[in-house]
Wavefront OBJ file of the C-alpha trace (Angstrom):
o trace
v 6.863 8.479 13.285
v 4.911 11.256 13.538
v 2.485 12.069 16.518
v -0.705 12.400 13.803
v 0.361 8.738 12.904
v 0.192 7.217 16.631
v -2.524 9.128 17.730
v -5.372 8.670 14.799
v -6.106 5.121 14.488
v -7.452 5.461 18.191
v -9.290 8.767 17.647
v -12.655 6.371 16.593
v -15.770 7.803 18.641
v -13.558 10.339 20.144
v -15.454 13.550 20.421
v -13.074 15.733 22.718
v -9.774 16.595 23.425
v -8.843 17.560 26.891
v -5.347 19.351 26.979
v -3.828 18.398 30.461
v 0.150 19.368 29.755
v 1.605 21.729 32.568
v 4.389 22.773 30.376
v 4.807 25.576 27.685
v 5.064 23.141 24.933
v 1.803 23.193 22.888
v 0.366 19.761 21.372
v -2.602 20.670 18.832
v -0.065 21.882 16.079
v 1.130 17.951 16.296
v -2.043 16.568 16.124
v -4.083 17.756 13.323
v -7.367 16.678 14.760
v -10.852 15.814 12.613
v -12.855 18.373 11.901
v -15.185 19.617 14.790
v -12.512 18.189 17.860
v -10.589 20.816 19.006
v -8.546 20.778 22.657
v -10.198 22.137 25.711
v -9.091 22.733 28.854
v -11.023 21.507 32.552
v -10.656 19.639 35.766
v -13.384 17.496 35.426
v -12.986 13.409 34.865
v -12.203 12.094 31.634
v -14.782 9.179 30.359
v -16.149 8.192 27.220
v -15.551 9.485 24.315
v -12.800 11.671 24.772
v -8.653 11.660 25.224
v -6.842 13.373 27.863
v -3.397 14.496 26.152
v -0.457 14.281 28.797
v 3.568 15.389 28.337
v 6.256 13.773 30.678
v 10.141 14.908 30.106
v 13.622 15.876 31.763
v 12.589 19.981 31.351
v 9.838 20.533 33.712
v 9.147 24.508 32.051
v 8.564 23.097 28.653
v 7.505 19.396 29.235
v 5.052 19.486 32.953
v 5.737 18.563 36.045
v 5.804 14.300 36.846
v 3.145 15.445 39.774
v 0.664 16.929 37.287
v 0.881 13.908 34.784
v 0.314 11.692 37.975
v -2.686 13.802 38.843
v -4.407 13.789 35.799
v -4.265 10.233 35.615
v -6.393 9.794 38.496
v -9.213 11.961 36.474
v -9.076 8.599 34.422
v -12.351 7.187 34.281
v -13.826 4.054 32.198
v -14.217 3.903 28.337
v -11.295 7.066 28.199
v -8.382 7.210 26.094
v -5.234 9.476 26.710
v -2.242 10.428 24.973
v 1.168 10.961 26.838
v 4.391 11.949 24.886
v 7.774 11.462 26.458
v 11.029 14.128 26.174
v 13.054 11.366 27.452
v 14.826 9.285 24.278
v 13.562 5.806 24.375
v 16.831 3.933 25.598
v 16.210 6.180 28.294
v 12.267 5.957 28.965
v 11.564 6.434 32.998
v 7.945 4.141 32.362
v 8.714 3.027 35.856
v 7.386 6.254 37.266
v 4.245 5.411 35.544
v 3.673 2.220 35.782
v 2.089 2.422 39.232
v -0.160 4.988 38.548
v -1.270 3.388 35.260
v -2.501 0.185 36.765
v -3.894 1.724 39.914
v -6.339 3.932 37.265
v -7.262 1.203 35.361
v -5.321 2.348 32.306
v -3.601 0.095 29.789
v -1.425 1.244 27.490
v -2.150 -0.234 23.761
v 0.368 1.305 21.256
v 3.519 2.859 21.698
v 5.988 4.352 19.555
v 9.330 6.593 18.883
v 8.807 10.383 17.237
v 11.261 11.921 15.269
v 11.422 15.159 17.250
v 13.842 17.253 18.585
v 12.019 17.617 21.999
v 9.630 14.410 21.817
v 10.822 11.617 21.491
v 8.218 8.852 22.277
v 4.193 8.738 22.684
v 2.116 5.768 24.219
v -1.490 5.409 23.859
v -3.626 3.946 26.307
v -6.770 3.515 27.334
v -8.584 3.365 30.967
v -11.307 -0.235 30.926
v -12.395 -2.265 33.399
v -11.544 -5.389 30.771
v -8.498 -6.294 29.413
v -8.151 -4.900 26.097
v -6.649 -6.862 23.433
v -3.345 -5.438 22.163
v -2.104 -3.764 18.867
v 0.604 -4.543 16.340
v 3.069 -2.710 15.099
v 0.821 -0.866 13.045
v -1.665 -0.006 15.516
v -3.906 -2.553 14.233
v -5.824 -4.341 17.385
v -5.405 -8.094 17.443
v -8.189 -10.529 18.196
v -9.638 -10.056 21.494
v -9.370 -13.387 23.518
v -9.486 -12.349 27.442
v -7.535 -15.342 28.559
v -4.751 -15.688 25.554
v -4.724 -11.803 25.480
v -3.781 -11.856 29.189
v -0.797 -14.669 28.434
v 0.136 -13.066 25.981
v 0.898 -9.786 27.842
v 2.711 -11.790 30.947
v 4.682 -13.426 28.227
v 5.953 -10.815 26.489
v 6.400 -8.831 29.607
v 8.844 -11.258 31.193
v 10.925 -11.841 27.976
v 11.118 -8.500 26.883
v 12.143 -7.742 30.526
v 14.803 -10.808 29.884
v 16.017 -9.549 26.693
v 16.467 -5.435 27.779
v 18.217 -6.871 31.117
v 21.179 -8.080 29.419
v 20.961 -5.412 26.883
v 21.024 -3.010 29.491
v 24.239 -4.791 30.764
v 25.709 -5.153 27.516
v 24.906 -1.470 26.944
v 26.441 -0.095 30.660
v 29.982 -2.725 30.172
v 30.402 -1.211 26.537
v 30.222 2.516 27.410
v 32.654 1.903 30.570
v 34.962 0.066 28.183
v 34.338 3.040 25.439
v 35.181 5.489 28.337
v 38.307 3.441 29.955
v 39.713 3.055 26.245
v 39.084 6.950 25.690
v 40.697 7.661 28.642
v 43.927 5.536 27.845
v 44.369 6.727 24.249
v 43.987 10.461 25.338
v 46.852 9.551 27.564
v 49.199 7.570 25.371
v 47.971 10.206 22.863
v 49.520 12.779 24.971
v 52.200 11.194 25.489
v 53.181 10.309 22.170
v 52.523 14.315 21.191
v 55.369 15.205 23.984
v 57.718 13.196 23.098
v 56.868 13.774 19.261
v 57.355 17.736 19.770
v 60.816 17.128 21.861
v 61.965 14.770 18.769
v 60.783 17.522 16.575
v 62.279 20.469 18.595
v 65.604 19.025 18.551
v 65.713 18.058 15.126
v 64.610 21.723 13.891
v 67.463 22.766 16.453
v 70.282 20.771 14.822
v 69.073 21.445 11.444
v 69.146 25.055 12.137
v 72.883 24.790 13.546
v 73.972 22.819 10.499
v 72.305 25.116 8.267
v 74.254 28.528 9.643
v 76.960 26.135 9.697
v 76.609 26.258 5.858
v 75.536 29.829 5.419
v 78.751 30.856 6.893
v 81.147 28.352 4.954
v 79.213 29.571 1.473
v 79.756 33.063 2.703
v 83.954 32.482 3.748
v 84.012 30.833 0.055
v 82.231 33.318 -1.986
v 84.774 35.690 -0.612
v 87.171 34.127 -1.107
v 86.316 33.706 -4.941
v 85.406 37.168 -5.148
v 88.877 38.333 -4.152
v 90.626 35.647 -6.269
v 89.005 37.107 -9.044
v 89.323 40.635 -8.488
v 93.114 40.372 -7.680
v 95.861 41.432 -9.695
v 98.109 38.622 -9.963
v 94.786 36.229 -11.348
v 94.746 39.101 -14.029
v 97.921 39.046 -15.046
v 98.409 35.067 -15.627
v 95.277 35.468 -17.617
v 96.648 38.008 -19.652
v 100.274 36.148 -19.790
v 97.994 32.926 -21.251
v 96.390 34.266 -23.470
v 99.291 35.662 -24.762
v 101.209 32.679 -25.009
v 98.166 30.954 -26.687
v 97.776 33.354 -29.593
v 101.242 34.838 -29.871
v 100.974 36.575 -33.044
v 97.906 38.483 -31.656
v 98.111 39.232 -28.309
v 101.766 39.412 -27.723
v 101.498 42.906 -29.059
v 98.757 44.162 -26.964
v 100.524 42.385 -23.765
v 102.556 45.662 -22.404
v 99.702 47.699 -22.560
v 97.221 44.961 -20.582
v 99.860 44.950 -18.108
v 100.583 48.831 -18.084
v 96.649 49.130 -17.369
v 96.402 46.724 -15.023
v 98.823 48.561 -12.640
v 96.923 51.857 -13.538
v 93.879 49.910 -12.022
v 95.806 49.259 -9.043
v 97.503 52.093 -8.564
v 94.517 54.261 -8.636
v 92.327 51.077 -6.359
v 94.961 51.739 -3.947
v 94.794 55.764 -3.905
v 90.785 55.580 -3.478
v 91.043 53.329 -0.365
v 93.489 55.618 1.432
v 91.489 58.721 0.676
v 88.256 59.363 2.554
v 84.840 60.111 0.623
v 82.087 58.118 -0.753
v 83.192 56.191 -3.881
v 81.572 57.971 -6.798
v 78.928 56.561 -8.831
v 80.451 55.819 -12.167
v 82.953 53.663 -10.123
v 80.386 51.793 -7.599
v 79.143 48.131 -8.985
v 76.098 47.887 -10.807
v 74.116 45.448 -9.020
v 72.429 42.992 -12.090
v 70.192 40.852 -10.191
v 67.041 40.190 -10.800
v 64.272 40.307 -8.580
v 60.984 38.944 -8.494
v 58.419 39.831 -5.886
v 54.763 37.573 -5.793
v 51.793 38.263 -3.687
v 49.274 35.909 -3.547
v 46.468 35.949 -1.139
v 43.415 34.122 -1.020
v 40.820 33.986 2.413
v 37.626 32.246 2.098
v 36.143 30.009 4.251
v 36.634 26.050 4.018
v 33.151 24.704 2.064
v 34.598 21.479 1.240
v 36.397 18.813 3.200
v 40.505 18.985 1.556
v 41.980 15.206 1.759
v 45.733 14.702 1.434
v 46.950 11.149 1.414
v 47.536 7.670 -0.424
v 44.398 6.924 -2.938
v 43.784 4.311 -5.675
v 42.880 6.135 -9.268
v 39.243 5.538 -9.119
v 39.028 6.493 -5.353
v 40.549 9.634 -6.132
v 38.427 10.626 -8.672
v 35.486 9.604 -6.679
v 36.464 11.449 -3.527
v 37.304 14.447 -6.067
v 33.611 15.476 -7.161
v 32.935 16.230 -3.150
v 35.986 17.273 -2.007
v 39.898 18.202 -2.408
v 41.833 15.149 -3.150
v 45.667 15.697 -3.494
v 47.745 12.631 -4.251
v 51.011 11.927 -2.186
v 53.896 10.494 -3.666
v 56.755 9.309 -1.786
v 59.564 11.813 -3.199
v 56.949 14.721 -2.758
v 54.702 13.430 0.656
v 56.501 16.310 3.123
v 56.194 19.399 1.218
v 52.218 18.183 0.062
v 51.160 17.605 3.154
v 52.790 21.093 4.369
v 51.400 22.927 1.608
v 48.107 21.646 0.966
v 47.419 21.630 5.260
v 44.285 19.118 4.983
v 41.525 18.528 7.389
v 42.552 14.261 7.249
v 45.649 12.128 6.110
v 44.165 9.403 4.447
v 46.009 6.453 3.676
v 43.492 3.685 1.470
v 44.958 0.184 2.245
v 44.024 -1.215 -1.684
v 46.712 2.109 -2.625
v 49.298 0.335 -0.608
v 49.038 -3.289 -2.105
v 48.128 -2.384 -5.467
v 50.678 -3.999 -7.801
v 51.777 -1.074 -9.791
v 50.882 1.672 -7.558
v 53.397 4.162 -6.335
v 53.225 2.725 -2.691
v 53.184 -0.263 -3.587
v 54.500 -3.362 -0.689
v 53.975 -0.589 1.886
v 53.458 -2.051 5.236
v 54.389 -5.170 3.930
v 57.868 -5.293 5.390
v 59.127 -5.615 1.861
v 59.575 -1.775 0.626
v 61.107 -0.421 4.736
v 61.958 2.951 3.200
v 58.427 3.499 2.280
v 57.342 2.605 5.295
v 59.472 4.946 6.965
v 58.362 7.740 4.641
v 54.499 6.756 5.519
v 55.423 7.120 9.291
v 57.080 10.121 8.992
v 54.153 11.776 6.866
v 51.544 10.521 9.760
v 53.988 11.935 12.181
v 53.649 15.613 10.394
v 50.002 15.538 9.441
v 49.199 14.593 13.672
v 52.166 17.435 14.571
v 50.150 20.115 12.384
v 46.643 18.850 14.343
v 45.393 16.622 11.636
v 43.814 13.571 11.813
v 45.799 10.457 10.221
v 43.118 8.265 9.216
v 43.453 4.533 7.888
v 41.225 3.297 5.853
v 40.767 -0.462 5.481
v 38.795 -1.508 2.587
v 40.589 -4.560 2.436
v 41.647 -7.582 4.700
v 44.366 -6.171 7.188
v 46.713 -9.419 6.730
v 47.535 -7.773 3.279
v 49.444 -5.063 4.737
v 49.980 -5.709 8.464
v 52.616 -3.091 9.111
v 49.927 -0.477 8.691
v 48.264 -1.445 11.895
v 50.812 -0.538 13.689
v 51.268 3.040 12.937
v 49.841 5.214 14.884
v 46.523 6.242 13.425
v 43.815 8.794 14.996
v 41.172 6.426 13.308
v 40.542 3.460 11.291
v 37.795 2.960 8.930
v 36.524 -0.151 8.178
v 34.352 -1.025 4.600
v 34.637 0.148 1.098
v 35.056 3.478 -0.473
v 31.176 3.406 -1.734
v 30.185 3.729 -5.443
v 29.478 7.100 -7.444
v 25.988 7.003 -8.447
v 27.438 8.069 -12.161
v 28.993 4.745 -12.067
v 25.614 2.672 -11.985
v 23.293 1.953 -14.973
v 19.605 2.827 -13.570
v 18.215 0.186 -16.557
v 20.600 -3.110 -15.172
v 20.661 -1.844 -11.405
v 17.467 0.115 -11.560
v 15.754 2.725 -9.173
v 15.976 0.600 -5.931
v 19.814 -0.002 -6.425
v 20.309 3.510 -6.754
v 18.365 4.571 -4.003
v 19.731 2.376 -1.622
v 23.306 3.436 -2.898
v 22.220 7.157 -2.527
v 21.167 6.764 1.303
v 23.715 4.051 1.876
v 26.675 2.935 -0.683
v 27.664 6.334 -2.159
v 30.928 7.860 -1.654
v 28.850 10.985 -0.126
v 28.219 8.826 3.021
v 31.584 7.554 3.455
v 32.871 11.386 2.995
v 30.678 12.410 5.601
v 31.763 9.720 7.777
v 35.330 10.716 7.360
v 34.091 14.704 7.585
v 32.566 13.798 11.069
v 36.222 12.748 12.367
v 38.033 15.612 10.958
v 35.220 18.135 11.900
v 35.461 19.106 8.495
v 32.626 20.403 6.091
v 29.947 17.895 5.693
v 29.696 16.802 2.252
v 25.945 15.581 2.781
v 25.036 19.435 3.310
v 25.149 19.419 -0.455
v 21.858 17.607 -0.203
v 19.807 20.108 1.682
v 17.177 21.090 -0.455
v 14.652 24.104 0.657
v 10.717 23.758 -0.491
v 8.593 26.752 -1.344
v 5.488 26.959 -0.152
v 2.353 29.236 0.296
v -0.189 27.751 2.166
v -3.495 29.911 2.457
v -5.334 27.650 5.697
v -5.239 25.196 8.182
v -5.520 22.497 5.231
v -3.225 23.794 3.268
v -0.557 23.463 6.125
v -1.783 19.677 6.807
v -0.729 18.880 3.499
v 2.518 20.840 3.519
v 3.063 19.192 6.773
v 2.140 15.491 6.061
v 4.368 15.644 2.206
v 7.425 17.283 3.792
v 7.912 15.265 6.601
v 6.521 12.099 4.684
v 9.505 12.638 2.060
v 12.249 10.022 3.134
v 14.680 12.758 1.956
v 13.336 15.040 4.197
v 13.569 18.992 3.084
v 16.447 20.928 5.479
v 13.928 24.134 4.809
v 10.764 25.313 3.932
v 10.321 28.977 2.627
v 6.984 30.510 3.521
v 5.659 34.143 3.075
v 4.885 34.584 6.648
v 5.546 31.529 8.991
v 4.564 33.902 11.911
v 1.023 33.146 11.075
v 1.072 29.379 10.496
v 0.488 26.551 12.322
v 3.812 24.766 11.624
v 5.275 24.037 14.950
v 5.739 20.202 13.884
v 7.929 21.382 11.093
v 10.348 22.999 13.535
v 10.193 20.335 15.960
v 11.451 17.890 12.947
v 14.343 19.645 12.565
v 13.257 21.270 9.649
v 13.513 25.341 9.210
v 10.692 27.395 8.730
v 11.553 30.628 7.717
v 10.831 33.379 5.346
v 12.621 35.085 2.387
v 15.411 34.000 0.376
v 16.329 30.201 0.726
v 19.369 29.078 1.663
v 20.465 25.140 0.920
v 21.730 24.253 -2.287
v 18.401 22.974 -4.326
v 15.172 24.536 -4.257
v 11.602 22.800 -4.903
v 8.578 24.743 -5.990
v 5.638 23.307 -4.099
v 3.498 26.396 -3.897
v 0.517 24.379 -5.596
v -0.564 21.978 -2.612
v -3.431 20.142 -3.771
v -1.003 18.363 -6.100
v -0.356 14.674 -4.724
v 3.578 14.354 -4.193
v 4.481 10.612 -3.345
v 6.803 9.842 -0.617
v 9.859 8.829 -2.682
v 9.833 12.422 -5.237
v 12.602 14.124 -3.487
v 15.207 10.806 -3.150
v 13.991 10.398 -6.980
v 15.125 14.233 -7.784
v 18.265 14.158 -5.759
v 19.179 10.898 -6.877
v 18.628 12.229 -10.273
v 20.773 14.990 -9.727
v 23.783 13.104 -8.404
v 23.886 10.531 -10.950
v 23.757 13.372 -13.623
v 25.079 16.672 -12.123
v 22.714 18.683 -13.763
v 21.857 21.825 -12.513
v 17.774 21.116 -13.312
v 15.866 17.744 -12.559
v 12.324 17.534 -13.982
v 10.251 15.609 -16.037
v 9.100 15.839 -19.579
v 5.346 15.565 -21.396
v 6.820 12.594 -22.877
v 7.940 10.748 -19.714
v 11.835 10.942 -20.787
v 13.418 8.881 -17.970
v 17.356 9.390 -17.031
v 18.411 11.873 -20.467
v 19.477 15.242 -20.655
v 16.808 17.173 -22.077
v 16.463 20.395 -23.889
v 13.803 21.226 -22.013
v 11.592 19.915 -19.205
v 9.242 20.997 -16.062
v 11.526 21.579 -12.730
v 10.720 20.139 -9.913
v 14.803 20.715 -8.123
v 16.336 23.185 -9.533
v 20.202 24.563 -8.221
v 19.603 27.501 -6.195
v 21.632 29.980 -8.318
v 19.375 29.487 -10.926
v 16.584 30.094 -9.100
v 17.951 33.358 -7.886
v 19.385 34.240 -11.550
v 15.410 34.792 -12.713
v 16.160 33.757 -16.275
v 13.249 31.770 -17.338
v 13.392 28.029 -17.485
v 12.646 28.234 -21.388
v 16.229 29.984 -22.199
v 18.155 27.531 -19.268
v 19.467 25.193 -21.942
v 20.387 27.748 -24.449
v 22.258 29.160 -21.901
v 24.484 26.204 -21.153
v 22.840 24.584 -17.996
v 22.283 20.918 -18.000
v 18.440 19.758 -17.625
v 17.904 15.867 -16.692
v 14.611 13.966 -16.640
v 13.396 11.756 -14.962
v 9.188 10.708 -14.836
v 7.113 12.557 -13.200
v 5.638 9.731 -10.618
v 6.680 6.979 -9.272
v 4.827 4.457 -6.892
v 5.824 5.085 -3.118
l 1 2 3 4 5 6 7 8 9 10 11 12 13 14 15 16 17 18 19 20 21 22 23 24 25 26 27 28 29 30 31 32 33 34 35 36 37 38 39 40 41 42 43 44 45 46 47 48 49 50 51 52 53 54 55 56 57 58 59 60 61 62 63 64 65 66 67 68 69 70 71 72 73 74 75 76 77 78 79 80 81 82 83 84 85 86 87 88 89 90 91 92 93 94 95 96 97 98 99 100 101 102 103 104 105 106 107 108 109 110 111 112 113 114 115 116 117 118 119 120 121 122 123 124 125 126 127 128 129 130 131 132 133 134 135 136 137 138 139 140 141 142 143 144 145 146 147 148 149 150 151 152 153 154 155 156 157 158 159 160 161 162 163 164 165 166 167 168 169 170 171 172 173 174 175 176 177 178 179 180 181 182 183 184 185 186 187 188 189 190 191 192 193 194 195 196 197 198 199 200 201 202 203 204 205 206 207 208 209 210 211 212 213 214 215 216 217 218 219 220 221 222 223 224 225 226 227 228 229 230 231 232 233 234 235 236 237 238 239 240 241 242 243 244 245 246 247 248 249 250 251 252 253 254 255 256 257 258 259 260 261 262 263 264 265 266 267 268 269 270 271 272 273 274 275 276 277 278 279 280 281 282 283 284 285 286 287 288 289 290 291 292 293 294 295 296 297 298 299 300 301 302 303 304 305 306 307 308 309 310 311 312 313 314 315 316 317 318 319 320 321 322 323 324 325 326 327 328 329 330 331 332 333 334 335 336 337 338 339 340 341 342 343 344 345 346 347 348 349 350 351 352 353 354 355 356 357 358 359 360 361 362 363 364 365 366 367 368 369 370 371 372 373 374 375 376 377 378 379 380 381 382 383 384 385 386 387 388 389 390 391 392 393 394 395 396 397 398 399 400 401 402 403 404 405 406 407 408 409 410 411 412 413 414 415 416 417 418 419 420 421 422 423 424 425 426 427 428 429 430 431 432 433 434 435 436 437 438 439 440 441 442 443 444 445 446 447 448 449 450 451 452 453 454 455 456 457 458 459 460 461 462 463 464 465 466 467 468 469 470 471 472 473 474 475 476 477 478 479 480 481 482 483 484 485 486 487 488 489 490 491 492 493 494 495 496 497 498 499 500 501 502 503 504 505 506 507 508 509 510 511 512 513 514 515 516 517 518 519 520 521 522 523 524 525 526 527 528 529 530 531 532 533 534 535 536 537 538 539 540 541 542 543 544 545 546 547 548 549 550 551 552 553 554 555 556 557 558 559 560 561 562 563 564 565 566 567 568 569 570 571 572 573 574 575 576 577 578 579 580 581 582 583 584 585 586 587 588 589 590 591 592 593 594 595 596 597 598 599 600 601 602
């Protein structure tokens, strides 16, 4: 929620602000106040018709000091309101610290709420009445005042919300020591397991290393031995001798001279080895090998998370549109997995008891050799520093011997769906939304990215907004449609943000900056007093997944889901924003332009 949100349905017959934070952190950029209430600053009580704004968090310097929030609360005076925001995260909300002070100034607190800021993360509302006030609902709506049921109502929920966040609490503290105790253990057995691994491994490249000179040398002792054999005389002279006796009518008559020059060759061999000097060049063997020498070298950083591992078909295709898939096979796993150097070993547990797959009955107990090749691969991938990852999108009875390898993670759920595999007409714009934010194999990559602290695949969502707001309204509205989006823009591209109010922006995590954008999709939104509906940027990048065009728009005549010849952008791949071809030539140039219509209800 955003602070504007909580804070204006209880701005009725509020006429001033009074800024009370200690800290450096400024509030009126959050606030966007009516028209004609600005904040002031004074130490004078705070009464009717106005709302004192208060900041409480774990950095003093840029949230106040607890002992000026407790002071201004005693400038509290009937028919006031007040705002105070919270640094802490809400699991972790000191209201305790409060809680005295609130009641002993006659304040109750009527709405409260979590704020998706980096720095603030909850705000409460209250007010300061000599009557009980009746309460609001989640939507900041009061309820019906009724002094006595509003008052039972309060005690009730009080003690069983205490009840319920008791145990929670418990539940909450007994999980993270087990979390922490478990860490601790497989960080030991971990290391461990890596010694004794790196022994195994340290003999074994030892004793292949002996056995392989051991070779070297007998090859060498044997090609000398052939070399002389068949440089000596004697070999020579049986040859000649056979094939004299073979073809006596030919050769018989040549077979003096053979042998004459044969001991010619000898002779003179044995003269040039007892004389000194280099042998000369006419004489010295032409060496007719060939040679081939290859250079390839490529350094780039790693954009894209690089799987290696044991994938159905249509899991490997899916995986391959957002990352590197390569396919192990058990004659080939060892050099693969050397080669390719991956940020994961993934092993898919429907690859392993798919009927005709190529690891097929692994882990089983019914195939042991290719269970001994799947150890031996996890053993190398963990060696190298990658993570061996199972992934169990099926019940674990099927193969039970994978459980017991030694994995650096399991996953647990399906692969997810590629949104080009839906029909929006039978599963319509809902389905795909939801599979967008939640089903697609994007998610589950970027789950699987987070463990390999690999390149997240969801950073090819970012899209960047451009905007060129001219006053204080236009940046409300720039401020209320971004962060309204669900998919949220990663950036907004302004002229000069130095001179804008758009401090909330930052604090949302989103990046204010000016000059050339950087995510992958770009949105023109430099007309502002055009009304952009909450769901337009899921519908574009939704769009743009299911299609992988490089332009999403709509058309004059509402074309909805086709690849168009032309069309109005409204995303638009960032290299063809920076090309500055016109969007007229775009098709004729070979880029692909999707529609989809130009509103939909939020």
């Amino acid at each position: 929620m955003r602070l504007t949100d909580l804070l204006h349905p209880h701005l009725d017959e509020v006429t001033s602000v009074v800024d009370a934070t200690s800290g450096s952190l400024r509030l009126d950029p959050y606030l966007h106040l009516p028209p004609g209430v600005a904040p002031t600053r004074h130490e004078q009580p705070v009464g009717e018709g106005e709302l004192i704004l208060l900041c409480y968090g774990p950095d003093p310097a840029l949230h106040g000091d607890e002992a000026d929030c407790l002071g201004a609360l005693e400038r509290m005076r009937p028919g006031g309101r007040g705002l105070i925001v919270f640094g802490h995260p809400g699991t972790d909300l000191p209201y305790h610290r409060l809680l005295d002070a609130l009641v002993a100034h006659r304040c109750q607190v009527l709405h409260a709420a979590a704020l998706g800021y980096t720095h603030l993360h909850a705000g409460a509302v209250f007010a300061c009445t000599e009557e009980l006030l009746p309460p609001h609902d989640w939507f900041g709506r009061p309820l019906p005042a009724d002094g006595f049921a509003t008052a039972l109502r309060i005690a009730d929920e009080y003690v069983l919300a205490d009840f319920v966040s008791r145990s929670q609490r418990a539940r909450l503290i007994d999980l993270e020591r087990a979390a922490e105790e478990s860490a601790r253990a497989l960080e030991n057995a971990r290391e461990d397991g890596l010694a004794e691994r790196l022994a195994a491994a340290v003999r074994d490249k030892d004793q292949l290393a002996a056995a392989l000179r051991g070779a070297r040398d007998r090859v060498g002792v044997l090609e000398s031995r052939v070399a002389m054999l068949e440089g000596s005389t004697s070999l020579r002279v049986g040859k000649a001798l056979v094939s004299a006796a073979r073809s006596p009518k030919r050769r018989a008559a040549r077979l003096p001279g053979e042998l004459y020059g044969l001991w010619r060759q000898r002779k003179d061999k044995g003269r040039a080895a007892g004389s000194p000097g280099p042998v000369p060049a006419a004489e010295a063997r032409a060496d007719d090998r060939f040679h081939l020498s290859h250079r390839a070298l490529s350094v780039a950083p790693r954009d894209r998370l690089v799987i290696t591992g044991v994938l159905t078909d249509r899991t490997a295709a899916d995986f391959a549109a957002d990352a590197v898939v390569s396919r192990v096979l058990p004659h080939d796993g060892r050099l693969l997995v050397e080669r390719t150097d991956p940020d994961v070993f993934l092993v898919q547990l429907t690859a392993c008891t798919d009927e005709y797959g190529p690891w097929s009955l692994t882990g089983t107990a019914l195939a042991p050799d290719l269970d001994r090749g799947l150890a031996e691969l996890i053993g190398q991938a963990r060696a190298s520093g990658r993570k061996a990852v199972l992934w169990r999108d099926g019940p674990a009875s099927a193969a039970p011997g994978l459980s017991a390898l030694p994995w650096d993670a399991v996953l647990d759920g399906d692969t997810g769906v590629r949104l080009a595999r839906l029909d929006p007409v039978t599963d319509g714009r809902d389905r795909i939304r939801d599979a967008f934010q939640q089903d697609s194999t994007r998610v589950r990559l970027a789950r699987l990215a987070e463990l390999a602290a690999a390149p997240d695949p969801l950073d090819a969502r970012r899209i960047a907004v451009l905007a060129a707001p001219r006053d204080a309204t236009d940046v409300a509205r720039l401020v209320a449609q971004a962060l309204g989006q669900l998919h949220r823009p990663a950036e907004v591209v302004v002229a000069d943000p130095a001179g804008l109010a758009l401090d909330e922006l930052t604090a949302a995590s989103v990046t204010v900056h000016s000059g050339p954008p950087t995510a992958p999709w770009v949105a023109d939104w430099t007309d502002l007093t055009e009304d952009r509906p909450d769901t337009l940027l899921l519908d574009l990048l939704c769009a743009q997944e299911f299609s992988g065009a490089d332009a999403v728009g709509h058309t004059p005549a509402a074309d909805d889901y086709a690849f168009v010849p032309a069309l109005t952008p409204l995303l638009v791949r960032r290299s063809l924003v920076g090309s500055g071809t016109p969007p007229e030539t775009w098709s004729r140039a070979g880029h692909r332009l999707f529609a989809v219509r130009g509103k939909e209800p939020s």
